[in-house]
C-alpha positions in Angstrom: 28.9 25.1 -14.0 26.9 25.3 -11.0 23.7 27.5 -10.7 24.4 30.6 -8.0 23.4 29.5 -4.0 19.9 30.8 -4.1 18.6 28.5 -7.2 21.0 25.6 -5.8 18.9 26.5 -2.7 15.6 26.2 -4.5 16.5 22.5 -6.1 17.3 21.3 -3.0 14.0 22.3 -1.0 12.1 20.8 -4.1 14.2 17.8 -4.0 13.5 16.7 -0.9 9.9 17.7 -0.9 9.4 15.3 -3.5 10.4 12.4 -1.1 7.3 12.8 0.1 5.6 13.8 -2.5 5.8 12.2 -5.6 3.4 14.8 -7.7 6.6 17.2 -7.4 9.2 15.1 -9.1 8.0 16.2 -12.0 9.0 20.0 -11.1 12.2 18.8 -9.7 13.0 17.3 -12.8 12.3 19.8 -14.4 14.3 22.2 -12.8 17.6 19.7 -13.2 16.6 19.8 -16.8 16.9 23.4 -16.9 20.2 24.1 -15.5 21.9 21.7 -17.8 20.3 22.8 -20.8 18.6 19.6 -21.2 15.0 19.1 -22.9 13.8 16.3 -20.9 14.7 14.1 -17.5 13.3 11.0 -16.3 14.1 8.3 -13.4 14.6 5.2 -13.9 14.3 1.6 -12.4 16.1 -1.3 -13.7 16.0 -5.0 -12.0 17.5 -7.8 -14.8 16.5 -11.1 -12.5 12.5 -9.7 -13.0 12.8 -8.1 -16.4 11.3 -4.9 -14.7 12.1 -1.5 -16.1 10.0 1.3 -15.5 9.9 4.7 -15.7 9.4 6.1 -12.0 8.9 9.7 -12.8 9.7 11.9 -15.9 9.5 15.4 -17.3 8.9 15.9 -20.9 8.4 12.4 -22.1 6.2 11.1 -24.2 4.0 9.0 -22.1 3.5 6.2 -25.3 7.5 6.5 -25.3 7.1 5.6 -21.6 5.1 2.7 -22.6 6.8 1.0 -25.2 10.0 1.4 -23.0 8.9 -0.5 -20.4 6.8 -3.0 -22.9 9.9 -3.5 -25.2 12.5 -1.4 -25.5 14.4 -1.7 -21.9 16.1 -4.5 -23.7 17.5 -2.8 -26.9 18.3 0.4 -24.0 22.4 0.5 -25.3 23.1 3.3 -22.6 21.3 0.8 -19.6 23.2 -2.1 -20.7 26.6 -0.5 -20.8 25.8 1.2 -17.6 25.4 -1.7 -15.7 29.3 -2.7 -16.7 30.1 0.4 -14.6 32.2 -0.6 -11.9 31.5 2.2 -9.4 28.6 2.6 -7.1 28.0 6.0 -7.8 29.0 7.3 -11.0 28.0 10.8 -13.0 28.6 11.0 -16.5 27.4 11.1 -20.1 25.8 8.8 -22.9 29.1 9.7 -25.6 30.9 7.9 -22.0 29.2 4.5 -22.9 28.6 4.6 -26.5 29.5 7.1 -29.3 26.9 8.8 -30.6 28.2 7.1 -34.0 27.3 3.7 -32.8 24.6 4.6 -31.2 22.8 6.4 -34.3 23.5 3.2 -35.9 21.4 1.0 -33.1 17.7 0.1 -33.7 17.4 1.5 -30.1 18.1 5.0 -31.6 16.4 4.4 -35.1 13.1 2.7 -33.7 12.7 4.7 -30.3 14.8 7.8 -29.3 14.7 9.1 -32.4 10.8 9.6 -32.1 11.7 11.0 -28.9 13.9 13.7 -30.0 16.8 12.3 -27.8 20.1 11.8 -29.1 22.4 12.7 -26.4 21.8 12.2 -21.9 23.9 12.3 -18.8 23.2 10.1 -15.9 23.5 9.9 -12.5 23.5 6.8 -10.9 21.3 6.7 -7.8 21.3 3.4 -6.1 22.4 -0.2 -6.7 22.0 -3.4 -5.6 21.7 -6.6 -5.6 18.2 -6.0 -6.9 18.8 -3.6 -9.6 19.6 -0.3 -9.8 18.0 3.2 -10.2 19.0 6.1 -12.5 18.3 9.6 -13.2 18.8 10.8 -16.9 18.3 14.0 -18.7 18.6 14.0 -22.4 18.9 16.4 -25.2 18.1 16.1 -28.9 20.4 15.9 -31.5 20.7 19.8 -32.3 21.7 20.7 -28.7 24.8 19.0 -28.7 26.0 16.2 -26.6 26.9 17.0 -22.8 29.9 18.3 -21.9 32.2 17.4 -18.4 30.9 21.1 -17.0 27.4 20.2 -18.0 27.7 17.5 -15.0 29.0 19.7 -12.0 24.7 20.3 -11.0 24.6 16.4 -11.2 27.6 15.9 -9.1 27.0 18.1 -7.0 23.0 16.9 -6.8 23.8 13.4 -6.4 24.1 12.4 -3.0 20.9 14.8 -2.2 19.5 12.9 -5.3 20.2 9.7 -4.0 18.9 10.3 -0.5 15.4 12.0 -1.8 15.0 8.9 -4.1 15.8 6.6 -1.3 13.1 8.3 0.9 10.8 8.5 -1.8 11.0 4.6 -2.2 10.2 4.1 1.5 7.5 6.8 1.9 6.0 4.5 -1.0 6.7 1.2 0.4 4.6 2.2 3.7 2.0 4.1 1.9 0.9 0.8 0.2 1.7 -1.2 3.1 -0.5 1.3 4.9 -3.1 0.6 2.0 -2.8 -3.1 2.1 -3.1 -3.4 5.4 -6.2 -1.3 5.3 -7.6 -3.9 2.9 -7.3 -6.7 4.9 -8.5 -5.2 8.3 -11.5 -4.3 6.3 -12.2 -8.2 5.6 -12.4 -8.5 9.3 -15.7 -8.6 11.2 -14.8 -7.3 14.2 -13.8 -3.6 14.7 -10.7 -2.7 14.8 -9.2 0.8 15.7 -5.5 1.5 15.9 -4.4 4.1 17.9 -0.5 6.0 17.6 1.8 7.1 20.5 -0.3 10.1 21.1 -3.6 8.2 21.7 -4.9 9.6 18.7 -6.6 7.0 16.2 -4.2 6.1 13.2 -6.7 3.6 11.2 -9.8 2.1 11.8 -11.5 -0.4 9.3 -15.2 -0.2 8.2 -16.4 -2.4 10.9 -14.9 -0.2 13.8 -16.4 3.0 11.6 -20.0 1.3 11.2 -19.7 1.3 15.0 -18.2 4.3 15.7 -21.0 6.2 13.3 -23.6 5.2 15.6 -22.7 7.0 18.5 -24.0 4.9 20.9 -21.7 4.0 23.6 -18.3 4.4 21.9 -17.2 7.3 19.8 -14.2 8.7 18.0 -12.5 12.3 18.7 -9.9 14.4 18.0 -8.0 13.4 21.0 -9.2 9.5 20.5 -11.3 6.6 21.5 -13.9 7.3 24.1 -16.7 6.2 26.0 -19.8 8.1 26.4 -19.8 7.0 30.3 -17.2 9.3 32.1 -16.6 6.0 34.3 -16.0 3.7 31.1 -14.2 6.1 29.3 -11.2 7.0 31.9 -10.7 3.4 32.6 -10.5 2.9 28.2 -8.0 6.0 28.2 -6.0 4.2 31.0 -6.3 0.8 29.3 -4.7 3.0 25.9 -1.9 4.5 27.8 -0.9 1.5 29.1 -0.7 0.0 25.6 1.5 2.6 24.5 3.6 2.5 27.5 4.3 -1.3 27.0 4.9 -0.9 22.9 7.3 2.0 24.2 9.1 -0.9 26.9 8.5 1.5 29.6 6.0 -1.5 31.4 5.4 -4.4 32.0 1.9 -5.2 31.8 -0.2 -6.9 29.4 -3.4 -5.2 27.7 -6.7 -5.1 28.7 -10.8 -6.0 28.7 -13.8 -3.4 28.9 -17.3 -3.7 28.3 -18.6 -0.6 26.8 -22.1 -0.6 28.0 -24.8 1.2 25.1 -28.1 2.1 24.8 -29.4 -0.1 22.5 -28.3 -3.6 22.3 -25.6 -5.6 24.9 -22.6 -4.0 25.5 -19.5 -3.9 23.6 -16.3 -5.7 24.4 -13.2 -4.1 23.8 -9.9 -5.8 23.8 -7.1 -3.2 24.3 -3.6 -4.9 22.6 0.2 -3.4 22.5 2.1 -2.9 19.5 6.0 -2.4 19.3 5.6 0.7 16.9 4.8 -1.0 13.7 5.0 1.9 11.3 2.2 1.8 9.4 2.8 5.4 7.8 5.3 7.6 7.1 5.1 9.7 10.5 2.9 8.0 12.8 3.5 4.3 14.0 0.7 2.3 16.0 1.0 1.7 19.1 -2.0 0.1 20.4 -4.9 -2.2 18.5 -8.6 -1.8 19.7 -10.6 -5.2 18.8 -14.1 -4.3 19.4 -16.5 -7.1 19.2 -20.4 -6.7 19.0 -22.1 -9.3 20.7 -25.5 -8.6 18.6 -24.0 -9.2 15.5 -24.5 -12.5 13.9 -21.4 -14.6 13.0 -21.7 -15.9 9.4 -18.9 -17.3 7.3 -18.5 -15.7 3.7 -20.4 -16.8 0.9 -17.6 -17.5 -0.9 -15.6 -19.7 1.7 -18.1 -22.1 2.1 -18.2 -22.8 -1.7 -14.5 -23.1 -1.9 -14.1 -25.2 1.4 -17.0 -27.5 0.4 -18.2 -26.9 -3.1 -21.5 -26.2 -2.2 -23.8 -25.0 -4.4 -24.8 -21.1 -4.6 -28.3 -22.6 -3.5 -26.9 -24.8 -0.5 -24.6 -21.9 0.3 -27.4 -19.4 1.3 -29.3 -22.3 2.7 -26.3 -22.8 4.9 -25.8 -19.4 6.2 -29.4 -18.8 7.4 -29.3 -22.4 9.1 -25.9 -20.4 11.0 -28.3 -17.4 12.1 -30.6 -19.8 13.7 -33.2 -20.2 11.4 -35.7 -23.1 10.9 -36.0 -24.8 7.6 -39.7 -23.5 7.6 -38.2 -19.7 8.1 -35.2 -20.2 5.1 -38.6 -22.1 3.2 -40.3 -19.1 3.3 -37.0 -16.3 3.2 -36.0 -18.1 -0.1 -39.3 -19.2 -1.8 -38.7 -22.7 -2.4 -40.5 -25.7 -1.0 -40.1 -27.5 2.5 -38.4 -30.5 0.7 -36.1 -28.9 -1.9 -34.8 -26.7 1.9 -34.5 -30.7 3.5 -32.7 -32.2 0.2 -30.1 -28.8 0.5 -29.6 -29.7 4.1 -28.9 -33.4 3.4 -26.4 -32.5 0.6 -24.9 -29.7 2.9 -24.2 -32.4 5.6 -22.6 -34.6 3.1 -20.1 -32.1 2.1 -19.5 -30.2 5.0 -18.9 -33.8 7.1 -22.2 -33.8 9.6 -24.7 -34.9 10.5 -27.1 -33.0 12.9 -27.6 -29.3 12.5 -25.4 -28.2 15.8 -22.3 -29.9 14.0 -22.6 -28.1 11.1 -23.7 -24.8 13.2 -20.3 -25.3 15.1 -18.7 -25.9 12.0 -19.8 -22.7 10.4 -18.4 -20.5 13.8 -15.3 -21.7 13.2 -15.3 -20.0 9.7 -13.4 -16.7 8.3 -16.7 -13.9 8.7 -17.5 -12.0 6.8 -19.9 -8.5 7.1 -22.6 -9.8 4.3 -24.1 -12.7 4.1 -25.0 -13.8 0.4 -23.8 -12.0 -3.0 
């Protein structure tokens, strides 16, 4: 029996405003729960070809029951595996529907697990289903409420399709948020600066590099409107440089990106490299349209630590020696910056030329340009 319009009403706005955010699931659940007399809800995600099975979201379960479910007892899960037999693609209907509740107090499934749980009865709604699995929403009752009955399912019919197209957006507002995070990640790994700017001009993301910058204040700063220049001059011809980016990620030009020297007040000035982008959608409401690569011509180029150990199995020693020797110092400066003698910095060099393939510092200088950078130079 369905709920009167106003608290149908209510589910819904909750419903979809937990597709974007997943804290209020949990309420939404909840409220499901409520109208069909149920004591606890849950969704769940089932893919056979990984053996994953997880709990997405759940009200009123135990979270060691959500554990051990998805550690062990997805496989023993009686209702799951019948459910999968279920021919249609969207299908509302209860537990007694796919096994007896005689067979199924019987099962270790009930004796070992559900029982702890205080669930003996549920009625599920399927929500998608693919070739990758499939995802459910149950709500369960313990064995003194009774199974559910055909009018305890006209909410979940009647949720369903909302169900299923929250759920869907919910798995796609995740999907970008931890591409969004990911991407972050890597971006921060880069040397350079890099700010990326959406179709209203207004910075998206910029990674640590590009913030390090930025904090300074000298030359190039960020707003509330976007990048800017603190020369009027430099910072109209960046804004035009911007909104030609966005215009050719939009297809309304034809022209490529762009070059500008930033000039600053300390230091040589910085070059900016302006880049289209066909709307990559990096979150869930604002795309990128344009990458800034800003490059600082005073910062030293050195590979990462790490990479030069893994590329030529140096040493840690002949790795720091290395580095330094790719700033420009003389063996007499790393002598002294590391405290060991003239001869033990000559043997490293020797053995660092070995490895790495040369055999006169501006090889192995060149060599170490053409190296992934990194922002530190030594652990």
């Amino acid at each position: 029996m369905l709920p009167d319009s106003s608290a149908l009403s209510k589910l819904l706005e909750s419903l979809y405003e937990a597709a974007s955010e997943p804290a209020l699931w949990e309420l939404t659940l909840k409220q499901v729960a409520a109208h069909c007399n149920a004591t606890s809800a849950a969704l769940l995600m089932h893919n056979s070809d990984s053996d994953l099975h997880s709990v997405a979201r759940n009200w009123q379960v135990d979270p060691e029951g959500t554990r051990l479910y998805q550690k062990h007892y997805w496989s023993q899960d009686i209702w799951a595996l019948r459910g999968a037999t279920v021919a249609q693609r969207e299908w509302v209907g209860t537990s007694e529907q796919l096994c007896s509740f005689a067979e199924l107090s019987g099962s270790e499934y009930y004796n070992d697990f559900l029982q702890s749980l205080d669930i003996a009865h549920a009625a599920f709604a399927l929500l998608l289903r693919s070739g990758e699995g499939e995802s459910v929403l149950g709500i369960y009752r313990g064995p003194s409420e009774g199974a559910f009955e055909d009018a305890d399912l006209d909410l979940l019919r009647f949720l369903a399709p909302h169900i299923r197209r929250a759920f869907t957006l919910h798995l796609k507002i995740t999907e970008l948020k931890s591409r969004s995070i990911g991407m972050a990640a890597a971006l921060d790994m880069l040397d350079s600066g890099v700010v990326l700017i959406g179709a209203d001009a207004k910075i998206v993301l910029m990674n640590r590099a590009a913030e390090a910058l930025l904090a300074k204040q000298d030359g190039l700063i960020a707003t509330a409107a976007g990048l800017r220049a603190q020369i009027p001059s430099e910072s109209e011809r960046l804004e035009i440089l911007i909104r030609s980016a966005t215009n050719i990620s939009a297809g309304s030009c034809l022209n490529s990106g762009g070059w500008l020297c930033i000039s600053r007040r300390q230091g040589p000035s910085l070059q900016l490299q302006i880049s289209p982008v066909r709307g990559f959608p990096l979150t869930s409401n604002n795309a990128f349209r344009t990458i800034v690569f800003i490059t600082d011509p005073a910062q030293n180029h050195c590979p990462r630590y790490d990479a030069l150990r893994a590329f030529f199995g140096l040493t840690a020693a002949e790795a720091r020696v290395a580095i330094l020797l790719g700033q420009g110092n003389s063996l007499r400066d790393i002598s002294h910056s590391l405290g060991v003698s003239g001869n033990t910095v000559k043997s490293q060099v020797a053995s660092i030329h070995g490895k790495t393939g040369t055999s006169r510092q501006s090889q192995l200088v060149r060599l170490l340009m053409s190296l992934p950078p990194s922002g530190h130079t030594t652990p």
